[in-house]
One Martini backbone bead per residue (centre of mass of N, CA, C, O) as a GRO file, in nm:
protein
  316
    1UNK     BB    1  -0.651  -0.910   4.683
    2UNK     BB    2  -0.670  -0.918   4.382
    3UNK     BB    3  -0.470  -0.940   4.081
    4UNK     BB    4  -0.543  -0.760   3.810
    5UNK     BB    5  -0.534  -0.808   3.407
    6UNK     BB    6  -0.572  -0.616   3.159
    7UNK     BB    7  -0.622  -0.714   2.828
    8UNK     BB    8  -0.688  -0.425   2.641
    9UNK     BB    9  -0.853  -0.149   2.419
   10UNK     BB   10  -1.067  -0.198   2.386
   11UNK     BB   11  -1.430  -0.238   2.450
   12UNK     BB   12  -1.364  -0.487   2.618
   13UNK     BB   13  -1.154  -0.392   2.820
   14UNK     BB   14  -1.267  -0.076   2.884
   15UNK     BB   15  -1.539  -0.214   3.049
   16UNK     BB   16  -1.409  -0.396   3.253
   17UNK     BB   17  -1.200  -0.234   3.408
   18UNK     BB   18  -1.431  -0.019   3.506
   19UNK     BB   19  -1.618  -0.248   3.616
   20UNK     BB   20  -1.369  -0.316   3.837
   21UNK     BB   21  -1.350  -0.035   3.946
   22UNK     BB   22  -1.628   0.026   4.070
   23UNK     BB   23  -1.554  -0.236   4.255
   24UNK     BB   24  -1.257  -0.232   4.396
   25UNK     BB   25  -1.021  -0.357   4.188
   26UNK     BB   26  -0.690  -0.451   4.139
   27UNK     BB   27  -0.586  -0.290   3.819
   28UNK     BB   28  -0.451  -0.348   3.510
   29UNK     BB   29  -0.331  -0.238   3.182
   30UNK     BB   30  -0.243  -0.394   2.903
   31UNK     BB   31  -0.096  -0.185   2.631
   32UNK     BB   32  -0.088  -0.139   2.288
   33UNK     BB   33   0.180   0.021   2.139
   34UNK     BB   34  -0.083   0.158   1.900
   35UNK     BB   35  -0.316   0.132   2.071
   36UNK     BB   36  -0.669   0.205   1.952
   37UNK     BB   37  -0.594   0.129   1.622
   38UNK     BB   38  -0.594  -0.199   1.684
   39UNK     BB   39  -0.901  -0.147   1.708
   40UNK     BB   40  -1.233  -0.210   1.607
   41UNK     BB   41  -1.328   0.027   1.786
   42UNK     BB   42  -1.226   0.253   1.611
   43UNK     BB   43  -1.403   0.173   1.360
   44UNK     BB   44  -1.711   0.224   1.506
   45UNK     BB   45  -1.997   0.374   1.513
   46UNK     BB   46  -2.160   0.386   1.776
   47UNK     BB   47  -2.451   0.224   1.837
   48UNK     BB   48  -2.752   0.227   2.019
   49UNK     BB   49  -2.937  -0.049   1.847
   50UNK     BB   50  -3.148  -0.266   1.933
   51UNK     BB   51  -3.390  -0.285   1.752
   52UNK     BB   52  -3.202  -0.298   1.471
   53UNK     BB   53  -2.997  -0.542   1.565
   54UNK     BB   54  -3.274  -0.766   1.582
   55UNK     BB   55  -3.329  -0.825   1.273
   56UNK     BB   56  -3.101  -1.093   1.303
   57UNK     BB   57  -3.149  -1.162   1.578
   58UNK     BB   58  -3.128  -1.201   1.911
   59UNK     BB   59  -3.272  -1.113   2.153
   60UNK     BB   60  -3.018  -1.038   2.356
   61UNK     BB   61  -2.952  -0.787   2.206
   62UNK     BB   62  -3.231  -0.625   2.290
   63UNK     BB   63  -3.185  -0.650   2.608
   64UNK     BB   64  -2.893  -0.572   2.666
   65UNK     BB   65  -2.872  -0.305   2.487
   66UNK     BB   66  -3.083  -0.147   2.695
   67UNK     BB   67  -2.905  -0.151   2.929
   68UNK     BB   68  -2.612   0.016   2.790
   69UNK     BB   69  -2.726   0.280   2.738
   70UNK     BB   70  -2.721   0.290   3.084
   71UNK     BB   71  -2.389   0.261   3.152
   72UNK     BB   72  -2.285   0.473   2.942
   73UNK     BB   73  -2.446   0.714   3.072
   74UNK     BB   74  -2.295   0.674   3.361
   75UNK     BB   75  -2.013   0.651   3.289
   76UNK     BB   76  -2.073   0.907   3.018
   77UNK     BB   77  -2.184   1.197   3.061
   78UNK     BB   78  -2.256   1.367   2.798
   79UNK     BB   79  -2.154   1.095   2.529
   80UNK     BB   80  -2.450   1.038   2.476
   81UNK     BB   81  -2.688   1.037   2.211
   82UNK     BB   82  -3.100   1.076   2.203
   83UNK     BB   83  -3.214   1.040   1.910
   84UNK     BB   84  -3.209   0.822   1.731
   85UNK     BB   85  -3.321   0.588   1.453
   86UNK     BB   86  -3.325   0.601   1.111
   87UNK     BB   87  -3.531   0.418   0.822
   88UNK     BB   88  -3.422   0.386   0.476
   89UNK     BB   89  -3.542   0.395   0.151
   90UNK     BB   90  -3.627   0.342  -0.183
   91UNK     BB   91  -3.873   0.332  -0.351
   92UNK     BB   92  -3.764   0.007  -0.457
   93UNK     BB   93  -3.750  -0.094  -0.132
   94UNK     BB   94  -4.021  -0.092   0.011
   95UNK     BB   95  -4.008  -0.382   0.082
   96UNK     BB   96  -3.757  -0.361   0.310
   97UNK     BB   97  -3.903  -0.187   0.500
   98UNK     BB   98  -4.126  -0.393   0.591
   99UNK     BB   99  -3.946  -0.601   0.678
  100UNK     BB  100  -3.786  -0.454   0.899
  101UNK     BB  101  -4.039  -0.383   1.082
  102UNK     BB  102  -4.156  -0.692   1.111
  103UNK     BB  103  -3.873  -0.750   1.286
  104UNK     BB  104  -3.903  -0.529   1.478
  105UNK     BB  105  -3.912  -0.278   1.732
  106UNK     BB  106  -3.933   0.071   1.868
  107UNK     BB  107  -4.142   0.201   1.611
  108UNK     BB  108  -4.226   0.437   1.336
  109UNK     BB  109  -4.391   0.558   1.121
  110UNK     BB  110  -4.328   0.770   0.870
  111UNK     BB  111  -4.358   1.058   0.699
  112UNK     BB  112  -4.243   1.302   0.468
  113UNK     BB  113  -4.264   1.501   0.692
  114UNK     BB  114  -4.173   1.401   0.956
  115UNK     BB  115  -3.883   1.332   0.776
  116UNK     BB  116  -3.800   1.636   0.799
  117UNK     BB  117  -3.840   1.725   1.078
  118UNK     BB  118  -3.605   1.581   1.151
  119UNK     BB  119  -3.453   1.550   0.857
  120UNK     BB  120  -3.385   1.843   0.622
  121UNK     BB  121  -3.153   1.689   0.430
  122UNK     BB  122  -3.383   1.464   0.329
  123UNK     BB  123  -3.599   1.618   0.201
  124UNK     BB  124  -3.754   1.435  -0.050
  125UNK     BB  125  -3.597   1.157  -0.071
  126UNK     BB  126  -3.848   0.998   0.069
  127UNK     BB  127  -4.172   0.841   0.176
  128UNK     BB  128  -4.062   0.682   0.425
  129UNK     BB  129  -4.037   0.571   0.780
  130UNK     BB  130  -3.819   0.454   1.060
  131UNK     BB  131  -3.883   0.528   1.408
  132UNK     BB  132  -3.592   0.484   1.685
  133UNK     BB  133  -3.618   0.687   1.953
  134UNK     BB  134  -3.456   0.538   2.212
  135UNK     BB  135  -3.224   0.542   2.019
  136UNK     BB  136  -2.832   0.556   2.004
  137UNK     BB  137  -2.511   0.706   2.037
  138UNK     BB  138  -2.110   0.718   1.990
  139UNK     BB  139  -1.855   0.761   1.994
  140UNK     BB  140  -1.569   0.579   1.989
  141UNK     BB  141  -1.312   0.776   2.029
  142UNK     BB  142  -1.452   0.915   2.273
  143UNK     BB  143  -1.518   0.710   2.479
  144UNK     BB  144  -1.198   0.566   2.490
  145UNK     BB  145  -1.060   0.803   2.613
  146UNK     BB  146  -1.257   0.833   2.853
  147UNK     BB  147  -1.203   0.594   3.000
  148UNK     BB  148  -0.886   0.616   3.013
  149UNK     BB  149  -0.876   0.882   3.163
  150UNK     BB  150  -1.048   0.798   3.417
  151UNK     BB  151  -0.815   0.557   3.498
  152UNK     BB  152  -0.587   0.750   3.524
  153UNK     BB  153  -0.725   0.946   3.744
  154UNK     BB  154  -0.729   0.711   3.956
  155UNK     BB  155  -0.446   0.560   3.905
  156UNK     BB  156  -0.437   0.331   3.679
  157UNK     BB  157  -0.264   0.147   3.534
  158UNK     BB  158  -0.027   0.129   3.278
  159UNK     BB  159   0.103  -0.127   3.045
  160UNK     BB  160   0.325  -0.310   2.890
  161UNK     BB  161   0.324  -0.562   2.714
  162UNK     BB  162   0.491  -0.829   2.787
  163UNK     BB  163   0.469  -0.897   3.105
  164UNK     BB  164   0.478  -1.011   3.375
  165UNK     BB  165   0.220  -1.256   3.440
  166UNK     BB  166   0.238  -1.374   3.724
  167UNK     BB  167   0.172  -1.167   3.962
  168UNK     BB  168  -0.107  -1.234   3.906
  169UNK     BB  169  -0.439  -1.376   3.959
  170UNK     BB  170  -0.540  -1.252   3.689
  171UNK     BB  171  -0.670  -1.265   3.357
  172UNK     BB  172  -0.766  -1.043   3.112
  173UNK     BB  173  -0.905  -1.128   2.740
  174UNK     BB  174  -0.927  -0.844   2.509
  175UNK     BB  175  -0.793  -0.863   2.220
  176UNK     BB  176  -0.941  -1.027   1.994
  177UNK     BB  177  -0.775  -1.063   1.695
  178UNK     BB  178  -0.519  -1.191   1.876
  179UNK     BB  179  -0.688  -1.470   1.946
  180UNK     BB  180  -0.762  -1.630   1.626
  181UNK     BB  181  -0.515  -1.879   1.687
  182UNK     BB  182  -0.612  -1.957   1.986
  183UNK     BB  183  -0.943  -1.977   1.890
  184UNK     BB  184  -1.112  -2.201   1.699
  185UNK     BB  185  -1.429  -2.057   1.705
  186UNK     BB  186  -1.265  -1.838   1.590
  187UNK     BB  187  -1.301  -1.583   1.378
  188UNK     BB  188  -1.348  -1.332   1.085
  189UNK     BB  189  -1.450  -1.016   1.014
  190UNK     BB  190  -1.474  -0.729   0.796
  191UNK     BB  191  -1.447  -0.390   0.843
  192UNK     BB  192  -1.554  -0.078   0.599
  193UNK     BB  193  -1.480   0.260   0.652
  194UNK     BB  194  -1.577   0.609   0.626
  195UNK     BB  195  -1.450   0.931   0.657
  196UNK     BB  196  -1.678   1.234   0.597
  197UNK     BB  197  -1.666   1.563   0.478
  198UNK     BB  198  -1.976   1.795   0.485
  199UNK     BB  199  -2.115   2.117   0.478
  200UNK     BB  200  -2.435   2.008   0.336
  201UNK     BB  201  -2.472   1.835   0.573
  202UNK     BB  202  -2.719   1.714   0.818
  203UNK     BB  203  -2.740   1.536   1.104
  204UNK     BB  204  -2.897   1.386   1.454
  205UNK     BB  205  -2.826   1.042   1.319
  206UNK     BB  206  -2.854   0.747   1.258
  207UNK     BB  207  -2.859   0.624   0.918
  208UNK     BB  208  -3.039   0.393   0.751
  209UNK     BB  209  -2.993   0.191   0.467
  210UNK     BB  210  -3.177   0.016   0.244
  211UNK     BB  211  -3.038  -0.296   0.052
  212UNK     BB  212  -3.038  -0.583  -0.029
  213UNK     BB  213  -2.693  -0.546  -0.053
  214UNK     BB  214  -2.613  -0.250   0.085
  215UNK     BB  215  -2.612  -0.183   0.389
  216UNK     BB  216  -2.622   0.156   0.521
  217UNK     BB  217  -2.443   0.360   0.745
  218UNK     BB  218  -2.493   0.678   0.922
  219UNK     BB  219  -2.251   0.890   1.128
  220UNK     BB  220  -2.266   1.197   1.308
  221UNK     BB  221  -2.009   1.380   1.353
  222UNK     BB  222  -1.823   1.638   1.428
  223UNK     BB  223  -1.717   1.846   1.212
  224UNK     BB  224  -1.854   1.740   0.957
  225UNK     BB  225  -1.906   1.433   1.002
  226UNK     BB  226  -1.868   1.102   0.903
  227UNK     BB  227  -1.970   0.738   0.926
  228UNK     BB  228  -1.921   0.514   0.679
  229UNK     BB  229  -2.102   0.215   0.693
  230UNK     BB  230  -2.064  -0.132   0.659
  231UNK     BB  231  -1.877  -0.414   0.592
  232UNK     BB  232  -1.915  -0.733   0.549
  233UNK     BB  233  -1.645  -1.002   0.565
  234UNK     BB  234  -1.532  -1.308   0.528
  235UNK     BB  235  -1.247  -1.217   0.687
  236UNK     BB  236  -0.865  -1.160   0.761
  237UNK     BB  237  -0.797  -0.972   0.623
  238UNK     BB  238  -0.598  -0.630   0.663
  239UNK     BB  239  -0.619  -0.506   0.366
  240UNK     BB  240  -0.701  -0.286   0.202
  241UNK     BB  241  -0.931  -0.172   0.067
  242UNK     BB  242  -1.161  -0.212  -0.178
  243UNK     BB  243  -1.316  -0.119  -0.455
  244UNK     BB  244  -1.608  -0.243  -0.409
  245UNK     BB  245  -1.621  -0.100  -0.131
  246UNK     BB  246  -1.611   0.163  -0.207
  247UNK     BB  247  -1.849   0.194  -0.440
  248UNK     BB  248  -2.044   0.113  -0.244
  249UNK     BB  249  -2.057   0.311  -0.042
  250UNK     BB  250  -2.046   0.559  -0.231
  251UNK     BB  251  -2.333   0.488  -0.354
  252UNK     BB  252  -2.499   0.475  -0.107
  253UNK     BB  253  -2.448   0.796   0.006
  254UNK     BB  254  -2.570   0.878  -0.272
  255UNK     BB  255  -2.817   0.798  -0.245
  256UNK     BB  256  -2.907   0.948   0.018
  257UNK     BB  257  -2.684   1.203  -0.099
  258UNK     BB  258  -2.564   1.389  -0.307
  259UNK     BB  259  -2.343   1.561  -0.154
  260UNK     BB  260  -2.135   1.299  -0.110
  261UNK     BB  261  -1.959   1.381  -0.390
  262UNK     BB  262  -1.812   1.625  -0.271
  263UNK     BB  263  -1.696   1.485  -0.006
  264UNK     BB  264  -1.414   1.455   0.222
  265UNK     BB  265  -1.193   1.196   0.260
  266UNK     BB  266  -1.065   1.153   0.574
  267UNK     BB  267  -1.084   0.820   0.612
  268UNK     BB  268  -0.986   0.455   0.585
  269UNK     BB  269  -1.115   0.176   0.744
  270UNK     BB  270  -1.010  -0.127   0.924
  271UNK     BB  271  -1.149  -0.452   1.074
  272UNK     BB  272  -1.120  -0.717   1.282
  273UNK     BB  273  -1.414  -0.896   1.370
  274UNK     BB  274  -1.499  -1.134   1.582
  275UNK     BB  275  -1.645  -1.451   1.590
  276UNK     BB  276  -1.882  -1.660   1.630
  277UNK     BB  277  -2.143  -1.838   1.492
  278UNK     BB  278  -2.378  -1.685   1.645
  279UNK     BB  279  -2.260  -1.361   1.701
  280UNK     BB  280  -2.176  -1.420   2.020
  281UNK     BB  281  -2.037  -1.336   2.320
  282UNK     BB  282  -1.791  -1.435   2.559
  283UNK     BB  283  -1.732  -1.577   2.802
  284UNK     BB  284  -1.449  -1.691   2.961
  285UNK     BB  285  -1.283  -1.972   3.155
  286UNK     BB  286  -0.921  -2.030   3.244
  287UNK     BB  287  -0.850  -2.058   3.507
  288UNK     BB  288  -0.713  -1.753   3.526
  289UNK     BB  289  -0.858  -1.710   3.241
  290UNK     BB  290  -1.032  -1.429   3.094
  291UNK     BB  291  -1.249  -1.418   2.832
  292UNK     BB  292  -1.335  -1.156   2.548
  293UNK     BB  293  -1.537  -1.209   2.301
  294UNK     BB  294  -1.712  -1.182   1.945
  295UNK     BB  295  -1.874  -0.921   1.906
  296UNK     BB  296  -1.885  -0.822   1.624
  297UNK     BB  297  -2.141  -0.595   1.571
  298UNK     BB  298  -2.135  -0.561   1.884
  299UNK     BB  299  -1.981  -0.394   2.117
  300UNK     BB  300  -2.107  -0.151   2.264
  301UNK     BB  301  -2.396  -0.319   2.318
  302UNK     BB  302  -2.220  -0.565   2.496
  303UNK     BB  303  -2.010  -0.493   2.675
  304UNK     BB  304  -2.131  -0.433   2.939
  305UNK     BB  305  -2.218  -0.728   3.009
  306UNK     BB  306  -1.942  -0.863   2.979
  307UNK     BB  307  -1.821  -0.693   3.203
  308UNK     BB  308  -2.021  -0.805   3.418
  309UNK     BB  309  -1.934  -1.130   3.381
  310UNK     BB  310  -1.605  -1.067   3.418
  311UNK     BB  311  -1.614  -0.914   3.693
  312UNK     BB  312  -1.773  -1.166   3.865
  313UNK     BB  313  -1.597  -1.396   3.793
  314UNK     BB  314  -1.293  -1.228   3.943
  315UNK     BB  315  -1.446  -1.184   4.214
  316UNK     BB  316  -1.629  -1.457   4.327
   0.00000   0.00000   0.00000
């Protein structure tokens, strides 16, 4: 039997590793210094919206997707929320609203008694709304621990990076950004987002606000957390969020609802992810080097397709 090395712990890594330990393969998993923190995966939202998230993609995001949601399931049992994803504008923008309708499926238009029924503390604040009942979320930062202590428990090595990797016969290279120097092919997009508590707001699910310039996601996470994103941004720079970014996001969050002025700044981060020109993930080969790279906005989403293409790959 091959031995493989795992490199890397974001989601790219540890849904590759899961993903061949469930097949019986041996393998080991070289883990960052900094642990889950120096991965873009540790700030991403965890929405697990394929619907949502083919408004400006290819077919592809939203059928990978919808298996994802899947994958997710029987990995994480009751660590994924099926409650859907909201999607409002303020009334000067549904113009907006009718735009993202007319470009996705798995949805309904909603009243404002309906969006009310769903999250009663947006209850008058929108006019009409569109419901992807079918689509869910996932904490990621819960998510990334528990598949790592899954592989743990199961007795799979982790070890510090920079070892002989010669012994191995196989290296899966699931590094992200730390690949940029070294992939031609591929960029940086920057994302900035915030972690706010507040008990003042209840929200049962991920809320899009859609608006011409600043579109913006809040994700529920527990003891009245939020967390609000993100920026893209063609940049490498992994620098300090900026003032414009902090002003969009916070101005964007009071927009959904005015108690956001009040809510507590718990955390701000950075992340850059890896991207191709088409922002579609790849699995690729040389010799014994598979790397899994590119993930652009869809980490969580599209990971579970590529940990199944590296593991073909790898076995095969």
């Amino acid at each position: 039997m091959n031995k493989i090395l795992v490199k890397g712990m974001g989601v790219g890594g540890l849904t590759a590793a899961y993903e061949l330990f469930t097949r019986g393969a041996d393998i080991t998993i070289a883990t960052p210094d900094n642990g889950f923190s120096s991965s873009a995966s540790w700030y991403a939202g965890g929405m697990l919206a394929p619907y949502c998230e083919s408004e400006n993609t290819e077919q592809v995001i939203e059928d990978l997707g919808i298996e994802a949601m899947k994958w997710w399931d029987q990995a994480l049992p009751g660590l994924v929320t099926h409650h859907g994803t909201l999607v409002v504008a303020p009334a000067r923008d549904n113009a907006e609203l009718d735009r993202f309708s007319s470009r996705t499926k798995g949805h309904k238009k909603i009243s404002v008694k309906e969006l009310a029924d769903l999250e009663p503390s947006l209850a008058g604040r929108f006019q009409q709304g569109l419901f992807y009942a079918t689509e869910a979320h996932l904490d990621p930062r819960h998510a990334l621990k528990a598949v790592k202590n899954r592989l743990k428990h199961e007795g799979i090595c982790f070890i510090a990076p920079d070892k002989d990797e010669l012994q191995y016969d196989i290296i899966i290279d699931a590094t992200g950004r730390a690949r940029l120097p070294f992939d031609g092919e591929l960029r940086g997009v920057r994302g900035e987002m915030l972690l706010m508590r507040t008990s003042d707001i209840n929200l049962s699910r991920p809320v899009r606000l859609l608006h011409p310039r600043i579109p913006l996601y809040i994700v529920p996470r527990e003891d009245n957390l939020f967390m609000i994103g993100a920026t893209m941004i063609e940049s490498e720079s992994y620098g300090p969020i900026t003032a414009r970014s902090m002003m969009e996001l916070l101005n964007a969050a009071y927009t959904l609802h005015p108690a956001f002025a009040e809510a507590e700044i718990v955390e701000i981060g950075v992340g850059i992810r890896p991207a191709y020109v088409d922002n579609l993930p790849r699995v690729k080969r040389i010799d014994n080097t598979i790397s899994i790279n590119g993930f652009y906005r869809h980490g969580y989403l599209l990971a579970p397709a590529m940990a199944i293409q590296a593991a073909d790959m790898a076995l095969e």
